[in-house]
N, C-alpha and C positions, 0 to 999 in steps of 0.2 A: 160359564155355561153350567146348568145346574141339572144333571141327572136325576131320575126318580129313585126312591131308594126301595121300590117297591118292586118286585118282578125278576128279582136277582135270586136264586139259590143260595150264595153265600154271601154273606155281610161282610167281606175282607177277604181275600190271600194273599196267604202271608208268604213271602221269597225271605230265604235265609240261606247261608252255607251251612253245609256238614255239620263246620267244627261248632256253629253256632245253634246246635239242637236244642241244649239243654233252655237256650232264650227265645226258641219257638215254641216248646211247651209251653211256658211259663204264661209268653204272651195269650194264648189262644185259651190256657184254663182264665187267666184274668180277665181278656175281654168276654168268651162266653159266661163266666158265670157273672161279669158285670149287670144291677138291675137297675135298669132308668128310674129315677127317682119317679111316686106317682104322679104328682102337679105336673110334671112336663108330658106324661105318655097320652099321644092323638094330638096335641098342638101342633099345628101346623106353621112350620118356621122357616118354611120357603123353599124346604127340601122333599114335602110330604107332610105326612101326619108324625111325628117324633115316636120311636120302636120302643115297645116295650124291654125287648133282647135282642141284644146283639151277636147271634146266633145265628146257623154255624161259621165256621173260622175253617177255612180251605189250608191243610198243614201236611196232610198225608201225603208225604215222601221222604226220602234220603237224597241229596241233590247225586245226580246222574251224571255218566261221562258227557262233555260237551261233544253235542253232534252237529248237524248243518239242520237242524230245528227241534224246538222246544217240546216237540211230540204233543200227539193231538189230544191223550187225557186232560193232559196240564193246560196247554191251550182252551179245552172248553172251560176249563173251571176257571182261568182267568177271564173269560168271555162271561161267565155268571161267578160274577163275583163285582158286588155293591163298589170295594176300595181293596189296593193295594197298599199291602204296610211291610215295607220294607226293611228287616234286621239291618242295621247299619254298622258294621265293622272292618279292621282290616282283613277279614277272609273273606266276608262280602264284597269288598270291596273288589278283590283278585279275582271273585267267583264268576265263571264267563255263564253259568246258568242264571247265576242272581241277572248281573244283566242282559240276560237275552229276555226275562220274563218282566222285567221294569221296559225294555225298547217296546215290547211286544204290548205292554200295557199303556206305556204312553200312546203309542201307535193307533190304537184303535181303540181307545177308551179315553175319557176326558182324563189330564193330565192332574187336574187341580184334585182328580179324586186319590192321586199317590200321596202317603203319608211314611213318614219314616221315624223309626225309635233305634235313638245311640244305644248302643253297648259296649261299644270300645271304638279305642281308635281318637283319633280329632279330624274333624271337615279340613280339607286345606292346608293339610301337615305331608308331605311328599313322601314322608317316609312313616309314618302311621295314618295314610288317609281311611277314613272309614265309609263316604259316599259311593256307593260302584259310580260309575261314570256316565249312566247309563240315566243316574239323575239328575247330574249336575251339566250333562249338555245334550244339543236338539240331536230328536235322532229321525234318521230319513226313512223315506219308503221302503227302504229294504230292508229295515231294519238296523242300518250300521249306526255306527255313536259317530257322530261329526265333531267337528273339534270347534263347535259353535256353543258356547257355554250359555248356561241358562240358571234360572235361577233356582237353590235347591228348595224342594218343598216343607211344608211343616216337619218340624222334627221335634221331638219328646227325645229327651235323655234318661233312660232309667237308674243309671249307675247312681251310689252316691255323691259325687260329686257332681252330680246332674238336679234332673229335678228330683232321683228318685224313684221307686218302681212305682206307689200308689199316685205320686203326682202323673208320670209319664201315663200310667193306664186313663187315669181322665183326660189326660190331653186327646191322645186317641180317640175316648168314646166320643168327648164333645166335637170333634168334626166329621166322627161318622153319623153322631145325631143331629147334627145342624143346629146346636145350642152355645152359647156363652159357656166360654171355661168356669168361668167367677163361681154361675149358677151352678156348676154342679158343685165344684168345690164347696159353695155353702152349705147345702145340702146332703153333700156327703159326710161334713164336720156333724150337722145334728142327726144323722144317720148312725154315726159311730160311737154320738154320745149318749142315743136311746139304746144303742146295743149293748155301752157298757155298764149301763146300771141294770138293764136285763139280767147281764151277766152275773155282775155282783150278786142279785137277789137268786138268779138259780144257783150261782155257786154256794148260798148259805143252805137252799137248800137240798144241794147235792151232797154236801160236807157230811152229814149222820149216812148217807149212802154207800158214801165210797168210804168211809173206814169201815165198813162192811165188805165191801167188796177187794178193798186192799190184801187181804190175806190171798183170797182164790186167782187175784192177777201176780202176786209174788210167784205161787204154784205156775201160772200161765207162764210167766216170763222164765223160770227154770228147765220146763217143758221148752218150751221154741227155745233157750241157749243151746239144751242139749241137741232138740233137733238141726240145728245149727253148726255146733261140730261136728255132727255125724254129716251133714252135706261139705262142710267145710274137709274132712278126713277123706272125703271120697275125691272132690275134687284136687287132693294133694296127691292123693293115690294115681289119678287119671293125667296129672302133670309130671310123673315121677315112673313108679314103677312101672305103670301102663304104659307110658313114653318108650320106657325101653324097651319093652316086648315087642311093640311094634316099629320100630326105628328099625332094627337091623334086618327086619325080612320086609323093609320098603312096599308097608300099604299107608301108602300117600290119602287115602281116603280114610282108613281106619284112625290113621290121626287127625284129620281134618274134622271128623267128629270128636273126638276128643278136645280139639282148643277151640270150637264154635261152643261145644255145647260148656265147658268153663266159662268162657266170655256169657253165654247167654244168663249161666245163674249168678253172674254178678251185675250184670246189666237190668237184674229185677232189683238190686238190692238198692240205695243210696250210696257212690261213691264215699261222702263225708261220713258213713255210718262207718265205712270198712275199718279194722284195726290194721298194722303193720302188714302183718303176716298175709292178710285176705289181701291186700295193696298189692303182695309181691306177688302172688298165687296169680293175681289179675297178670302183671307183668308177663310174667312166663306163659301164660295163656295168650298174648298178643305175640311174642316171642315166635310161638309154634306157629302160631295162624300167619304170621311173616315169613316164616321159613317156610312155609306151602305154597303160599303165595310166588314167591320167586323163586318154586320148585318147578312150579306149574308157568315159569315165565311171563311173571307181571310182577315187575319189581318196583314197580309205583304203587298199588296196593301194600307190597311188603313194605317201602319207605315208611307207608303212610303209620300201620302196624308198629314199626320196630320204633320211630318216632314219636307215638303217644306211651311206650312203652318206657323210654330214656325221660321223658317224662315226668313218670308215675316215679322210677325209681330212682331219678335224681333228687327228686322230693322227699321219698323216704331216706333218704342220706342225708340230707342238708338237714333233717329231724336227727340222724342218730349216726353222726360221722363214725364213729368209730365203732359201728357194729359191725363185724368181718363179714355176716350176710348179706348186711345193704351195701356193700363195698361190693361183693359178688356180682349180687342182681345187676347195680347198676354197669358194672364192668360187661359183662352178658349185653346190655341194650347197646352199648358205646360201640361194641364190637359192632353187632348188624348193621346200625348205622354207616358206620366206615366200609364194613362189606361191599354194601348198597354202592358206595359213593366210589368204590375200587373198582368196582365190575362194570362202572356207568365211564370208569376213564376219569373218574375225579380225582385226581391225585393229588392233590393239595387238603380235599378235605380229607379224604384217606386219610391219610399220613398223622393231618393232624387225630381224626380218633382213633387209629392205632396208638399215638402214641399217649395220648389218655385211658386208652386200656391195656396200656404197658405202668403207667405211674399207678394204677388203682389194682395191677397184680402186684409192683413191688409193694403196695400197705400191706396186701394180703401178706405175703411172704414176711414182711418186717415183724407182722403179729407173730405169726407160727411159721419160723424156718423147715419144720419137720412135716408139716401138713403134708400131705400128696396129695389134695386135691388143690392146693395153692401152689404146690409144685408145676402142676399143670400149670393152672392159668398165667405161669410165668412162662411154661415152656411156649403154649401159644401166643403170647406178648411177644415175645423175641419172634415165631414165626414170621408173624403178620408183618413185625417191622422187616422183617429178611426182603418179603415178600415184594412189600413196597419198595424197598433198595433196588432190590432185582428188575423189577420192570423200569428201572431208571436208569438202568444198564451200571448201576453201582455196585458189582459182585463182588471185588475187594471186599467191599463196608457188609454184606451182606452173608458171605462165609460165616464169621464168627458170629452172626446173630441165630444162623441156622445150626452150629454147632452147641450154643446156648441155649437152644432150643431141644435139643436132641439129649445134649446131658440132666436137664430140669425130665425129661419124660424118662428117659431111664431114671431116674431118680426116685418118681413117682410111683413106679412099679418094683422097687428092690425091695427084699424081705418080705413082697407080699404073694398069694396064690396066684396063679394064671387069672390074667383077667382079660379078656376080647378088647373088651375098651382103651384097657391100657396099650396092649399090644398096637393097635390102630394104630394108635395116636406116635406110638415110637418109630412104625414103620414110616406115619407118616410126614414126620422130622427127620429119619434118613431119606427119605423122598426128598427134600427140599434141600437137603445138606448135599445129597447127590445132584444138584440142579446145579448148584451155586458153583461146584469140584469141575462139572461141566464146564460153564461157561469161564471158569480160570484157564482150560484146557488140562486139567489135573482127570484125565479121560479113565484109568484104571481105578483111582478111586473111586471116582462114580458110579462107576460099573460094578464095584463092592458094594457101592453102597446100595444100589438100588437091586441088587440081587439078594441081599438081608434083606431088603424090604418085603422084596416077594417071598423070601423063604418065612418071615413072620404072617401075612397072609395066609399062605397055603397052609401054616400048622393053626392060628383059626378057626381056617373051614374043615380041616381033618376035624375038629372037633364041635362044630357049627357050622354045616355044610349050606345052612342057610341063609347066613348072616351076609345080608344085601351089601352091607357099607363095605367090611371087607372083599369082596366079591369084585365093587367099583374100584376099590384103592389098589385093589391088584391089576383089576385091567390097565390102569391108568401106568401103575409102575410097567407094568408089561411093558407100553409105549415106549417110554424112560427109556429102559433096556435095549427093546429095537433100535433106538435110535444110535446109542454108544454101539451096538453091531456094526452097524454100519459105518459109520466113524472108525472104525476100528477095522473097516475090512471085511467083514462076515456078513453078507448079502441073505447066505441062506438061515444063521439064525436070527438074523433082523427079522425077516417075511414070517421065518415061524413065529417069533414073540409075537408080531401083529395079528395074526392068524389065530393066537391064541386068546388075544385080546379079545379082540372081535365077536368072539365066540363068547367070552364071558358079557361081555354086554350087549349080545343080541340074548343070552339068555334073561339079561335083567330087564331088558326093555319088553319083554312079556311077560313080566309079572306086572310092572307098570309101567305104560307106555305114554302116560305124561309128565316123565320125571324128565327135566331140561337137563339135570347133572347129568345123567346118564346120556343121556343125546348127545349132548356136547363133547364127553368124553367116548360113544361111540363113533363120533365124526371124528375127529383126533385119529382114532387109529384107522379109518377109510383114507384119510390122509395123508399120514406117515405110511401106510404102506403102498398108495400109489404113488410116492414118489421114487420109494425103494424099487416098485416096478419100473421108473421111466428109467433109474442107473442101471437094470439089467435089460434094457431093450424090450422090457415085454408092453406095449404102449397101447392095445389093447384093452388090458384087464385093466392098465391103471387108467384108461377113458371113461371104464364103465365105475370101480371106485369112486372118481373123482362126480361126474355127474349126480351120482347117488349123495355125495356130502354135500353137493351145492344145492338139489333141492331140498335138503334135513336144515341145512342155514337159512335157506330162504323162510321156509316156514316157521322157526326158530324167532328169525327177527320181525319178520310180521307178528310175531307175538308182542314183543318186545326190545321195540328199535332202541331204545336207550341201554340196553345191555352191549358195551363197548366188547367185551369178552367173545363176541358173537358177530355183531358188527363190524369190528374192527379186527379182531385178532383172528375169529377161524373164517369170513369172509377173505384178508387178506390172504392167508393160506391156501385158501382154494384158486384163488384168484394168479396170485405167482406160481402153484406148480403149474396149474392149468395153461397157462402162457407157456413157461417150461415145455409143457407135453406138446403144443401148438407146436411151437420154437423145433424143438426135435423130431417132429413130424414131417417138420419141410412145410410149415405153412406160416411162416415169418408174420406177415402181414395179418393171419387172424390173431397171431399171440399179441397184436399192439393195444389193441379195446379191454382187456381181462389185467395187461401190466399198467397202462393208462390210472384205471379207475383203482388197482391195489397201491397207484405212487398218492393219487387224490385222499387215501383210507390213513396212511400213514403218517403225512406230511406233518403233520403235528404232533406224533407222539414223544412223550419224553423222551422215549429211548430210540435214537436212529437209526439202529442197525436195519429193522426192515427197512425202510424209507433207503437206504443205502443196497442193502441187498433188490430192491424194485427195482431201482435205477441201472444198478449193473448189468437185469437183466433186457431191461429197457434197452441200453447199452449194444447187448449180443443182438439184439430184434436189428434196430435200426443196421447194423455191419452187415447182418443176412442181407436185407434190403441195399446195402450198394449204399450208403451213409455215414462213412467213417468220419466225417466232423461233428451229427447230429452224435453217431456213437461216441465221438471222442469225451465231447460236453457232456453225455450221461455218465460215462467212467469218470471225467475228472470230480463231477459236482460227488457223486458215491465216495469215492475217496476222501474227497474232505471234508463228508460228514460223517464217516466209521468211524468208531472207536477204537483204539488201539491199543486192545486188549485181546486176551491168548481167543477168545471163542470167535474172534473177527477174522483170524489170521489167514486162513484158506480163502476167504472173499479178498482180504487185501491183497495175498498173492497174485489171485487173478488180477484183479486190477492193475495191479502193477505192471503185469506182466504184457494186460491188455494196452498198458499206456507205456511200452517199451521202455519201461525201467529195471529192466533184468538182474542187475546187480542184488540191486533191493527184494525183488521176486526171489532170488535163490536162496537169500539169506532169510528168508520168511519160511519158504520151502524147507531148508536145513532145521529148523526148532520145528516145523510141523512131523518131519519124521523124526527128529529125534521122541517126542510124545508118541509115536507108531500112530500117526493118523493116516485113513489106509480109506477115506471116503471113494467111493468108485467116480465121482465127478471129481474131487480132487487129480488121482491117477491120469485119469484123459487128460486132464489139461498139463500134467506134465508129460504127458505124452506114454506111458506106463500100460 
């Protein structure tokens, strides 16, 4: 069935993915500036009279998040539009827009008028397919892809191992003109070979011109280098020392113009033009524009960000392995990568690019032992592995990596002036060292530790009363602190540590109130300290607390459901004390819906402990309710999946105690006071 090709607005729309931009220019300057040879233009060849141009080419977009339709601009212009030609790769192929605008095109447009050009990829390879699916089978009225295969349409290969870019563009024009391939190809060969003797005779006589003009374009080209480092100098300036101005007094928008408008003056230039250094400059422009991105909670934008970032800089190293600054950069992308994949609950990919940007700090360090800024990125290498140990409930293994972490950062800062940055960074390696001391039940030293922490903070802002990050590191320590109070007995300086917390991060979240860091870690302390309400009876304030951080998560994850950190970790938290508060209220029976759905959050994480702590209290629900066998089954299954280890020890007493093994319960009891563990739910249950 043969369409007119007359009456159409556009001669083609083209569907491509994203990452496939740079082969949708290409195509669209190729076929508009394509000229129908003259012998064929007005012959009518069963389609029409044969187009002089094949002009315009439907290309204006970035492909969009996939929604429940293709929206109605794009829609009309598939509606006027002569043939669809389809970019065929393996991102097209994944791309749920590429085919919802190929179903949408078959659907109500003759099928025979889809056309498609290779770029990557191979037809019918599982694991490099490059067809979206959308071509290669029937799709129904409602647009769904059926699993009823069909056969693919014309396809051009542009690659060299194909036909080619100039062969594939004829393939193209000849079946949007309705002409024999051969013919144009003839045609196009005596086309190419009146243009090159043209050529020749104007180049002889342009030849007496341009060594005329040679001299004033040397001058040109001097002029744009220099204007060139002067844009180049600026934009280093606006990745570097302007970064830092604005980093610590957190204007999330001030930098956000910063790494758009980098990105944007490279994005006029030619990628293959950039030297090294402009390669990296790009990098760390993507870097920023990532970290904003899953500032602002969309860490699928940042993935996408820190991803073409590792990229750019893994290539400038595979060029220059052993330059200590492309060992940097690309250490810098490996990190966010892993971030991304940490905070999403990936722990397998975690782990493995942490520990790739633990082997790319030790080259730093093997270059220059003495560096301090290679001091750092060794002291953060050990963190991150700490990190990842620790959320596997590996604390043993994870002690001495947060201690190696904490001596590389002191390390970094001796013999040199006060410097904010550094101080951070040490406060915030005893923060983590103080985590680890924690969960050993080494309860005094962590209480050291994280009280240095604060005390490096607070002389900071005595001296930088602005600086946002320390501002958040302290609130966050603050928590820390609260929490060994209580542990330790002290109810009332727990509540004030939160109290003071609170305060520092309602004040930050009015400077910017779309920073998720900050959010996150002002929920943390709504949290921690209505639970310290529910140990001293006050159940009230901690209702209204607790309400307040479960709609800050709710709206949190509707930002971004894939953030595990948020999803799973302070959901789960709200979810257990909140039963908790139910439980001690006297209303058993509501606490069962909130601990339900925190055992379903858990159930699969590495590390058991919550999954174990749900269940115990699962456990107390069911016994309120008159259920001691359903309870019995919650206590035993808790038990034997805790670990047994010193930060367990208070859960396993209870347990034990719950499943009338008293012996065992004393003897847990006895090492818990000898550490002076003085928790007020502890107490109760020994009766105290």
């Amino acid at each position: 069935m043969g369409e007119p090709s007359d009456g159409y607005r556009y001669r083609a729309f083209i569907s491509y993915s994203w990452v496939d931009a740079k082969w949708g220019k290409w195509l669209q300057h190729a076929i508009e500036t394509y000229r129908t040879p003259k012998a064929l233009i007005g012959e009518d060849r069963g389609h029409g009279p044969v187009l002089a141009r094949l002009h315009p080419l439907f290309k204006d977009r970035e492909e969009e998040a996939a929604g429940s339709s293709i929206g109605a601009a794009v829609e009309a212009a598939l509606a006027d539009s002569a043939f669809l030609i389809v970019i065929c790769s393996p991102n097209s192929a994944k791309s749920q827009w590429v085919n919802r605008e190929v179903a949408w095109f078959k659907t109500h447009r003759d099928p025979a008028r889809v056309l498609a050009l290779i770029v990557g990829g191979e037809p019918g390879d599982p694991a490099n397919e490059c067809f979206p699916r959308a071509l290669t089978h029937r799709i129904a009225d409602d647009l769904t892809i059926t699993d009823i295969p069909e056969d693919a349409p014309l396809a051009a290969d542009a690659r060299d191992s194909g036909d080619g870019k100039r062969m594939a563009k004829l393939k193209l024009a000849a079946a949007m003109l309705g002409v024999g391939l051969d013919e144009l190809v003839r045609r196009d060969e005596r086309r190419r070979t009146l243009r090159t003797r043209a050529a020749v005779t104007a180049s002889l006589t342009l030849a007496a011109v341009m060594s005329t003009l040679t001299w004033f374009a040397v001058e040109a080209r001097k002029e744009a280098e220099f204007q060139r480092n002067q844009a180049d100098g600026l934009v280093e300036f606006m990745l570097t020392d302007l970064r830092d101005k604005l980093e610590p007094v957190g204007r999330l928008d001030a930098l956000d113009v910063v790494g758009t408008r980098a990105l944007d003056y490279y994005a006029k230039q030619k990628l293959g033009d950039l030297d090294a250094d402009a390669l990296g400059r790009r990098a760390r422009a993507l870097l920023l524009v990532g970290e904003l991105s899953n500032l602002r909670g969309d860490s699928g934008e940042a993935l996408k960000a820190f991803t073409e970032a590792a990229a750019s800089t893994a290539e400038q190293l595979a060029r220059d392995p052993d330059n200590p600054q492309r060992i940097f950069d690309h250490a810098q992308s490996v990190f966010w990568v892993g971030y991304i994949a940490y905070n999403r609950g990936e722990v397998t990919n975690a782990e493995a690019q942490f520990r790739e940007y633990k082997r790319l700090a030790d080259r730093l360090l093997a270059i220059d032992p003495k560096n301090p800024e290679w001091q750092m990125e060794s002291s953060y290498a050990e963190s991150n592995l700490g990190v990842m140990l620790n959320a596997q409930g590996r604390h043993a293994e994870s002690e001495p990596a947060f201690a190696a972490s904490l001596t590389m950062a002191e390390a970094s800062a001796r013999g040199r002036a006060f410097d904010a940055d550094r101080q951070i960074e040490i406060g915030n390696a005893a923060n983590w060292l103080g985590v680890a001391k924690d969960k050993l039940g080494k309860l005094a030293e962590a209480r050291a530790l994280h009280a240095r922490e604060i005390a490096i903070y607070e002389e900071v802002l005595r001296r930088d009363p602005d600086n946002a990050v320390a501002k958040n590191r302290l609130g966050v320590a603050l928590q820390f602190l609260a929490s060994l109070e209580l542990q330790l007995g002290d109810s009332a300086a727990a509540l004030q540590a939160y109290d003071r917390s609170l305060a520092v991060h309602g004040e930050l979240l009015r400077i910017e109130p779309a920073n998720t860091e900050w959010q996150q870690s002002e929920v943390g302390g709504r949290i921690g300290k209505a639970n310290t309400l529910i140990a001293l009876g006050r159940l009230g304030e901690s209702r209204a607390l607790l309400e307040g951080a479960s709609a800050q998560i709710g709206k949190m994850i509707a930002m971004d459901p894939a953030n595990a950190a948020w999803s799973a970790g302070s959901r789960f938290d709200v979810l257990r004390i909140g039963a908790t508060l139910a439980l001690v209220s006297g209303r058993a029976e509501e606490a069962k819906a909130p601990i339900a759905e925190a055992i379903a959050l858990v159930a699969r994480k590495p590390d058991p402990t919550d999954h174990a702590t749900a269940l115990l209290f699962a456990g107390d629900i069911e016994a309120r309710l008159g259920a001691p066998e359903a309870a019995r089954d919650y206590w035993t299954g808790a038990l034997a999946i805790l670990p047994a280890v010193a930060s367990t020890e208070d859960e396993r007493f209870m347990l034990l105690k719950r499943l009338g093994r008293s012996d065992e319960a004393a003897r847990l009891a006895a090492a818990l006071d000898r550490r002076g563990y003085r928790d007020p739910a502890y107490l109760r249950e020994k009766g105290l």
